[in-house]
ZATI-440763 format. One line per 10 residues: number of its first residue (from 1); their letters; for each residue x, y, z of C-alpha. Coordinates in pm, whole numbers. Layout:
NUM = a = X/Y/Z  ...
// end
This chain:
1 = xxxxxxxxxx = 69/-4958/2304  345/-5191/2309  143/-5476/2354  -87/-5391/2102  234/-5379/1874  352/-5708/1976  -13/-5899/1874  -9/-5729/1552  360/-5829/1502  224/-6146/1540
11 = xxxxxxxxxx = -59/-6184/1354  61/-5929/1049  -279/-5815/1074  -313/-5425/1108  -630/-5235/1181  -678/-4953/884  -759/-4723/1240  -472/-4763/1473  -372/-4500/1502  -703/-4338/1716
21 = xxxxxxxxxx = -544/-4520/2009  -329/-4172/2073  -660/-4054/2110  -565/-4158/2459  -293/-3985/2536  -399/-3644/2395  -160/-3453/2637  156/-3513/2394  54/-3263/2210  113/-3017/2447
31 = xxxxxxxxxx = 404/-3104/2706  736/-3197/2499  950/-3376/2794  1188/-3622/2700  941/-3865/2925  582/-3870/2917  303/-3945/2663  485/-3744/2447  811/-3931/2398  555/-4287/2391
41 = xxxxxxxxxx = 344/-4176/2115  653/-4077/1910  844/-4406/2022  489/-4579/1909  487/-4390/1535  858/-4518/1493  835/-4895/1550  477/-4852/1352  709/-4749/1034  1004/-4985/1088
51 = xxxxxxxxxx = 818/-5287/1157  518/-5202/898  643/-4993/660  429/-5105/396  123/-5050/546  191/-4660/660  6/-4584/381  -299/-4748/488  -322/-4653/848  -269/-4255/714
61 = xxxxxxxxxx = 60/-4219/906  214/-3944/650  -122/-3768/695  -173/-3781/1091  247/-3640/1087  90/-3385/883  -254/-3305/1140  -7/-3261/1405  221/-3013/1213  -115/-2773/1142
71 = xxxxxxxxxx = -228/-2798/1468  93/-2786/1636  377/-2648/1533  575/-2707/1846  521/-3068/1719  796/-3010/1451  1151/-3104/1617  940/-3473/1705  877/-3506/1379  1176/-3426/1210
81 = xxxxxxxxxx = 1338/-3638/1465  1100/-3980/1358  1140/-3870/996  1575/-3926/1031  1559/-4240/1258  1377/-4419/993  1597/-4695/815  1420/-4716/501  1479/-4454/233  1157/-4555/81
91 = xxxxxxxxxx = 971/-4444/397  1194/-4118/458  1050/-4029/59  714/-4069/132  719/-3895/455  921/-3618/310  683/-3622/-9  365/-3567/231  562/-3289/406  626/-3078/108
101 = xxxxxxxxxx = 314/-3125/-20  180/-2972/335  366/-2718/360  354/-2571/-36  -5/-2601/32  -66/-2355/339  -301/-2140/422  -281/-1833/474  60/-1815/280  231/-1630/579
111 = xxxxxxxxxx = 202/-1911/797  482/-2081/573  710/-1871/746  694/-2038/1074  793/-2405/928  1135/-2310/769  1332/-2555/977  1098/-2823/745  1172/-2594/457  1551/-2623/495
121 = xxxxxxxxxx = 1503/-3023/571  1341/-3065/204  1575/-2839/38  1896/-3060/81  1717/-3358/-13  1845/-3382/-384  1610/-3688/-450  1339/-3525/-352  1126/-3317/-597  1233/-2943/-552
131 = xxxxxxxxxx = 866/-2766/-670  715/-2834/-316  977/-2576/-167  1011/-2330/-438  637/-2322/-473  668/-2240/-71  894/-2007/-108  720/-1805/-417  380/-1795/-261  599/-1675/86
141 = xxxxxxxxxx = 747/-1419/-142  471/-1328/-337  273/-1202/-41  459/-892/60  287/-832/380  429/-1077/571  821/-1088/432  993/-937/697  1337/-896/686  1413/-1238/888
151 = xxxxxxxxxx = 1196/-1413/702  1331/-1292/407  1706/-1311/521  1567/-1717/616  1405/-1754/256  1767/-1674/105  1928/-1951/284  1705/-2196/178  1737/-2082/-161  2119/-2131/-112
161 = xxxxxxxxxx = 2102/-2463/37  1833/-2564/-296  2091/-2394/-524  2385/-2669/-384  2160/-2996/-345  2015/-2957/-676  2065/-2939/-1016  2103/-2598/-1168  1892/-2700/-1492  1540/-2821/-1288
171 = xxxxxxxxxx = 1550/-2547/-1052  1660/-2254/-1254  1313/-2075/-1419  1174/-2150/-1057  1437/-1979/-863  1573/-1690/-1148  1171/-1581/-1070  1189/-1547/-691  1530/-1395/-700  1423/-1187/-970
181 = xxxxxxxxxx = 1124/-1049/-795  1273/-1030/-433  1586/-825/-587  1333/-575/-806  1016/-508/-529  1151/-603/-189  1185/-277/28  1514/-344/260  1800/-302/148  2011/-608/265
191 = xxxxxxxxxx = 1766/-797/95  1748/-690/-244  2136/-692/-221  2168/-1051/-120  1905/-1165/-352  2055/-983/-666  2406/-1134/-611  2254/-1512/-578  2038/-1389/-918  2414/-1337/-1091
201 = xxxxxxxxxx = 2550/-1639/-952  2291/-1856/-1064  2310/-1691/-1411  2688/-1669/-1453  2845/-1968/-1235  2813/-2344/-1316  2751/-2569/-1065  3094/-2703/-966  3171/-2290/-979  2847/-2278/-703
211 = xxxxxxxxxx = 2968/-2523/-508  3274/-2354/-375  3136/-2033/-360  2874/-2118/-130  3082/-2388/6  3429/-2285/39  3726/-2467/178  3812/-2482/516  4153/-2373/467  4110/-2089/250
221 = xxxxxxxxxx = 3846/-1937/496  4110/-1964/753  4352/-1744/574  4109/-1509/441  4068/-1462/857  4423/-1428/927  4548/-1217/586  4248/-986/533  4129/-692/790  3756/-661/751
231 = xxxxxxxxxx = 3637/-293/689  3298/-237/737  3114/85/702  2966/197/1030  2589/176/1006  2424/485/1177  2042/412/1299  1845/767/1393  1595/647/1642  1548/947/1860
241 = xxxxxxxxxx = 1283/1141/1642  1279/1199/1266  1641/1294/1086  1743/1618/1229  1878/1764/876  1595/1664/625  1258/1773/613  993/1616/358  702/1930/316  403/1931/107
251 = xxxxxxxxxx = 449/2171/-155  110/2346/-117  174/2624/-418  133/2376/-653  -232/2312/-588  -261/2713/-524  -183/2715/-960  -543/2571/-979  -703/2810/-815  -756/2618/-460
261 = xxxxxxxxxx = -714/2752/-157  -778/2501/78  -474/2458/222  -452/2113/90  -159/2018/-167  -250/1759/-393  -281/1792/-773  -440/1726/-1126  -468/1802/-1493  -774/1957/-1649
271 = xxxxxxxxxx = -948/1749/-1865  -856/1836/-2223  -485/1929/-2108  -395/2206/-2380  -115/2467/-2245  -173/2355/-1904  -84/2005/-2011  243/2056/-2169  317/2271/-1845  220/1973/-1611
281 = xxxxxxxxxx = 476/1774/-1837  706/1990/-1825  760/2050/-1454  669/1728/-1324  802/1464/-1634  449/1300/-1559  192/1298/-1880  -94/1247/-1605  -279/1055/-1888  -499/879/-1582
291 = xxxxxxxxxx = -661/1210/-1556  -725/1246/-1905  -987/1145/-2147  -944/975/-2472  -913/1230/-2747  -1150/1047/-2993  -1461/1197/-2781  -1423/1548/-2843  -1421/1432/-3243  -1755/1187/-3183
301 = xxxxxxxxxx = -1912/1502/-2945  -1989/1762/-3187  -2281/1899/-3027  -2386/1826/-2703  -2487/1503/-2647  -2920/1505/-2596  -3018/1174/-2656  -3113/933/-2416  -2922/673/-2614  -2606/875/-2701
311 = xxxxxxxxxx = -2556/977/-2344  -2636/588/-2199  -2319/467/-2408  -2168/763/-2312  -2170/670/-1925  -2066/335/-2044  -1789/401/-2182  -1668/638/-1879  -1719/348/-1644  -1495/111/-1879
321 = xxxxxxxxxx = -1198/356/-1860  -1201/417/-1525  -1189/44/-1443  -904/19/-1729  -724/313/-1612  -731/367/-1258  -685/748/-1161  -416/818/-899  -378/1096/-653  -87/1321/-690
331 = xxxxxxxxxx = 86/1484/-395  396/1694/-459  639/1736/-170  990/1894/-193  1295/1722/13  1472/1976/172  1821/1960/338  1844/2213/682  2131/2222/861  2095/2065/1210
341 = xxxxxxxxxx = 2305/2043/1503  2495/1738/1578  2309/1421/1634  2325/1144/1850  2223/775/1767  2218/485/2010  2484/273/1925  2711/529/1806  2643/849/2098  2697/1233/1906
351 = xxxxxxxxxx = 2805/1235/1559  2846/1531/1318  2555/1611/1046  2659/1466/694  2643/1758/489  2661/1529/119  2411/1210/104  2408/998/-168  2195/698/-278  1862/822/-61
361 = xxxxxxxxxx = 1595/572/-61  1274/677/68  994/379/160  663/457/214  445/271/553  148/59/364  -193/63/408  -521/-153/334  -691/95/155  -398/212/-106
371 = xxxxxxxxxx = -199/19/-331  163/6/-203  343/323/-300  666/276/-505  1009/346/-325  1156/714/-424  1541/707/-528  1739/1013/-497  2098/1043/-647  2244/1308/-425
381 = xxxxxxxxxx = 2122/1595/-197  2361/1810/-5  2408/2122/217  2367/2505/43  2305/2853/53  1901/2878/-42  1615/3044/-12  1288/2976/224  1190/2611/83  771/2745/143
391 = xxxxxxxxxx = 837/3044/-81  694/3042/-439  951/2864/-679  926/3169/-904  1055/3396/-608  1442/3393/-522  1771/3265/-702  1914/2978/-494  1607/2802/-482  1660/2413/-672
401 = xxxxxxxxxx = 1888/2119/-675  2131/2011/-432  1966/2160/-178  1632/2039/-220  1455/1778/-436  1113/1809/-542  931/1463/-550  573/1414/-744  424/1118/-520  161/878/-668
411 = xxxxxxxxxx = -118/695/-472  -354/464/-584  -660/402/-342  -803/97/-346  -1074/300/-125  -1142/665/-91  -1022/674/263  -821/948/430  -492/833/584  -144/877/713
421 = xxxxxxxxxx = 174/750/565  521/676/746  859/742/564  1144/590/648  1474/646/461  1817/506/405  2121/695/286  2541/691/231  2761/966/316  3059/1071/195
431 = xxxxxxxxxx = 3276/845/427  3103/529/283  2873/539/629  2506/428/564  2209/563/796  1899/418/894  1569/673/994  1272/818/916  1100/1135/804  775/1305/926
441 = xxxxxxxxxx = 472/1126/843  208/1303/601  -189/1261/574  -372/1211/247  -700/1477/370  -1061/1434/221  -994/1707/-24  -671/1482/-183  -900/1298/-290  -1100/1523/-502
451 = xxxxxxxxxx = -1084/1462/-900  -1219/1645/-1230  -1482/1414/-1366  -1284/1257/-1674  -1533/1423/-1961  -1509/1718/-2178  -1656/2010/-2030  -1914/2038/-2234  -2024/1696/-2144  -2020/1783/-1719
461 = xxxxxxxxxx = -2381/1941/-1696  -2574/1613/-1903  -2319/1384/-1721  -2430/1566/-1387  -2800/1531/-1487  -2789/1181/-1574  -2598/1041/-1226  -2866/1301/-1027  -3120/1092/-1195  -2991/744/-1245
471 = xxxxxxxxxx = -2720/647/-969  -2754/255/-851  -2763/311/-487  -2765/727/-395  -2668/840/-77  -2824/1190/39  -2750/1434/210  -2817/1798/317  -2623/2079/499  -2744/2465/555
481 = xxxxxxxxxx = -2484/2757/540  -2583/3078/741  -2321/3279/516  -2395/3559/320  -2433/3544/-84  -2087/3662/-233  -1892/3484/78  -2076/3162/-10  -1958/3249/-404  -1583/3300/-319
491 = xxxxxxxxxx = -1571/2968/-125  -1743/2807/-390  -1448/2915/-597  -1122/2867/-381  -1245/2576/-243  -1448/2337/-578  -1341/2588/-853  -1224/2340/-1100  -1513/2109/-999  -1801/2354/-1097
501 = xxxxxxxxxx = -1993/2278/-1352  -1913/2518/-1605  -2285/2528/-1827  -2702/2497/-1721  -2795/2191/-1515  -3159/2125/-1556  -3270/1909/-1235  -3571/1946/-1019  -3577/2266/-857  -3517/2343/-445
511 = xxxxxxxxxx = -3793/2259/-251  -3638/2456/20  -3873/2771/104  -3663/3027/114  -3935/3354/63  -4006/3241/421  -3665/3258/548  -3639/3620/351  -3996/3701/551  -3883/3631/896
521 = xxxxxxxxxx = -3544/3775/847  -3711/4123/730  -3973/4030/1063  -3720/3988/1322  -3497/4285/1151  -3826/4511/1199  -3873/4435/1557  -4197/4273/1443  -4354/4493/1238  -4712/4361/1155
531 = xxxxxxxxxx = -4757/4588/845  -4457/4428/664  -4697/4134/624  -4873/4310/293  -4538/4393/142  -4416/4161/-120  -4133/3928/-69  -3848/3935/-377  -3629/3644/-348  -3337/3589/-562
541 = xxxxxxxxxx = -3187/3207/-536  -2871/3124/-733  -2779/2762/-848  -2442/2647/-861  -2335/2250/-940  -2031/2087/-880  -1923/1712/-974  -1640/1526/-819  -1457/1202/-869  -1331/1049/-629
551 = xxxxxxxxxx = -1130/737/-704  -1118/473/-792  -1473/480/-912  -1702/693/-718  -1856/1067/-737  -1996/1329/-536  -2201/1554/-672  -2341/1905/-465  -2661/2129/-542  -2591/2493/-366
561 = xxxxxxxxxx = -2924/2702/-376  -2786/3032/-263  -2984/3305/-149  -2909/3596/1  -2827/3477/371  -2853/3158/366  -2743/2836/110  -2912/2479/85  -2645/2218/-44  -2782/1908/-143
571 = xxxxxxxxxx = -2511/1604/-220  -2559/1252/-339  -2291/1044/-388  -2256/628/-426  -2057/563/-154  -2205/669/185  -1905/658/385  -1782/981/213  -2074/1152/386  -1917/1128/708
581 = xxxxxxxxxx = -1652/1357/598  -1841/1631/484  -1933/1813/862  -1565/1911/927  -1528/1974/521  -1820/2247/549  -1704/2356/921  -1375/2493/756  -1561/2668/517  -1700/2863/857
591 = xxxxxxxxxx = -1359/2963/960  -1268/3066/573  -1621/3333/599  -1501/3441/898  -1141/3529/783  -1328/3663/417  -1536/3857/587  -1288/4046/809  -1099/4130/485  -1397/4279/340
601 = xx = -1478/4538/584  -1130/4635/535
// end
């Protein structure tokens, strides 16, 4: 390689494809020693750019620098290193320029995370444009999966060291955004802290005023050190199970006011609202206006809607406001503060229960198929004389704030997919002390995800007959229930009441044959009886229809043909994973007969 160097050198003619000669000595890219192919293909790149610096364009050094950093990132120190031996400041910008450009331009965004020592490089250049690191560090920012809190603690210095090697005016808009949306959405703590106090600096504080806040003089720091005692607030971390003196329960009575009794919690408004409404409102602060309809259709409805045409638009119109108004699930849990024994915590051994917390934060574990769920705040919860936290709010006197909190949580899914949430939380106490844990997790169940269609009433049977007849892709499904008539009624009631569809459904009738089933059962009852063959069979078979949405856009819609000991249920839906759910669904209908029918023979 040297030689090669030397002939050029003395010929000043350069081949545009030099550079494959590393080709040969492929190993540098994986053994860093000080000797070796390693430090000679480096040592070759240098005297390349300091004896032909104006051809590095031309033999693509900036972009094979750049090849090595994708492939390699272990590659990085090297380069640096070549990058700061240069002795042309012409060279060191174009290298530098081809670097930013690299890294701004990642993909996937959180592999930007793992080239910060690059990142900080750029950022105290104050000739070099500042876009190719704040357009790093916003698409870094912007992709909330992957901002941990070192990466975001890492993402504040080199916003510090950009705020000091730059001037305030070209990188302000840039950087008030990023602090801005790290200080507002970012879930620790520490981090929305350090971010909102750079977001006033930047705001408030000129530059020279910057300067020796972020850089301040050696001799002041000194006696800061020697004049002021630091007093920090111990920082408790609860690592040995969930916090000992809170408890975060589903509040399943609220559900029970709609006439469910599926020992699930979550909730809804009625379409059309009226008293119900106002009550929602008024216990909750939540208008629920995702769950509503607009009020214009009950004034365009009139009469049922019969027409082909009328109902089309109809179903048209439904589609576009679910898309524009995505319906959320509502789960309402109640935070409840039980006294505990003392505690212990690793770095800290026993300590006494806090019995006033202030400031509670409560963040919510994400998941792929839900939007992220916005952090809870609580003011101030604290120790009291109450009543049983499961008992109906109604019942008892001490029942309410400080003791307990009730909390109204919102989930959007992005898919109808049951799943469990973590909680962790963060808190103060009354000595200033701050405390890191978590709370028991909770599970959104199939039935959480159960919706009123978003119609008028009157609307749900033609609505019901139309998607039975006209959904783009249907998904079927049957299930038989050995239950008697008026058990198969009351589930029908605690368990889809508000789903029912309240009017006549005209759809194809049940093919099932159920004056056979009636035959045999009368048969096998009568020890086989041959003269019950000329009697005449009577069989009475009720219909009952029930429509569900399920969010964000999808429906499930059952058929029960009910006779007297036995029911056909016939569901079609558009999404066919929800089918899988329905066998343990059904199965705890089995257990609720059982338990009905042992309180009817008493």
């Amino acid at each position: 390689l040297q030689a090669l160097l030397y002939c050029f050198k003395l010929s000043q003619i350069l081949p545009s494809n030099l550079l494959i000669v590393l080709e040969s000595l492929s190993e540098f890219k994986y053994c860093q020693r000080p000797v070796g192919a390693h430090a000679v293909v480096f040592r070759f790149l240098l005297r390349v750019l300091i004896d032909f610096p104006s051809e590095m364009d031309r033999l693509e050094v900036p972009q094979e620098l750049c090849d090595m950093l994708r492939s390699r990132l272990c590659l990085l120190p090297s380069v640096l290193a070549l990058n700061q031996r240069v002795n042309s400041q012409a060279v060191q910008y174009k290298l530098l320029h081809s670097l930013g450009h690299f890294v701004s331009h990642l993909e996937p965004p959180s592999r930007i995370q793992r080239y910060f020592g690059l990142l900080v490089i750029l950022s105290e250049m104050p000739w070099l444009d500042p876009s190719y690191v704040l357009t790093a560090l916003r698409r870094l920012v912007f992709c909330p999966s992957c901002l941990t809190w070192e990466a975001g603690m890492r993402v504040l210095i080199t916003c510090r060291r950009m705020i000091l090697s730059h001037p305030q005016a070209v990188i302000y808009q840039p950087m008030l955004r990023l602090l801005q949306h790290l200080a507002t959405y970012q879930s620790d703590v520490d981090l929305r802290d350090r971010a909102l106090l750079y977001l006033r600096l930047l705001s408030h504080s000129g530059p020279a005023a910057l300067g020796s806040l972020f850089n301040p003089h050696p001799g002041n720091m000194q006696r800061m050190t020697q004049m002021l005692s630091p007093v920090l607030p111990l920082t408790v971390r609860l690592k040995n199970g969930p916090v000992p003196f809170l408890r975060l329960m589903k509040a399943p009575q609220e559900r029970k006011r709609l006439g469910l009794q599926d020992r699930q919690t979550a909730v809804f408004v009625l379409p059309g609202g009226g008293a119900d409404l106002s009550d929602w409102q008024e216990r909750w602060g939540d208008p629920g206006i995702d769950h509503q309809f607009p009020k214009q259709w009950l004034d365009e409805i009139g009469d049922p809607v019969k027409t082909e045409t009328g109902l089309s638009a109809l179903l048209e119109d439904y589609k576009k406001l679910l898309e524009e108004s995505p319906s959320s699930i509502r789960l309402p849990f109640i935070l409840h503060y039980e006294p505990a024994a003392d505690m212990s915590s690793e770095e800290n051994g026993l300590l006494e229960c806090p019995r006033q917390l202030f400031s509670l934060e409560l963040t919510f574990s994400s998941s792929e198929h839900y939007l992220a769920i916005e952090p809870i705040r609580i003011p101030f919860i604290a120790a009291g004389q109450i009543d049983r936290p499961d008992q109906d709010e109604d019942e008892g006197t001490g029942h309410g704030f400080p003791c307990l909190n009730k909390l109204l949580l919102r989930l959007r899914p992005r898919s109808p997919v049951p799943t469990s949430f973590g909680v962790n939380i963060a808190f103060n106490d009354s000595l200033s002390q701050m405390y890191l844990g978590h709370l028991e997790a909770f599970d959104v169940a199939f039935q959480d995800l159960f919706l009123p269609v978003r119609l008028p009433l009157v609307l749900w049977a033609p609505i019901f007959e139309s998607l039975w007849q006209s959904l783009a892709d249907p998904c079927w499904s049957v299930k038989v229930l050995d239950l008697e008539r008026n058990i198969v009624k009351e589930l029908i009631q605690t368990q889809l009441g508000p789903f029912v569809v309240p009017s006549k459904v005209q759809v194809e009738e049940e093919d099932f044959d159920f004056e056979q089933e009636e035959y045999f059962d009368r048969w096998n009852a009568a020890d086989g009886d041959l003269h019950l063959e000329d009697e005449d069979v009577v069989v009475n078979v009720d219909m009952i229809f029930a429509i569900l949405f399920v969010p964000p856009s999808y429906h499930l819609l059952m058929r029960f043909a009910i006779s007297s000991r036995s029911t056909i249920v016939r569901i079609l839906t558009d999404r066919f994973q929800l089918l899988s759910y329905l066998d343990s669904f059904f199965q705890s209908w089995s257990r609720d007969a059982a338990t009905l029918a042992e309180k009817n023979q008493e």
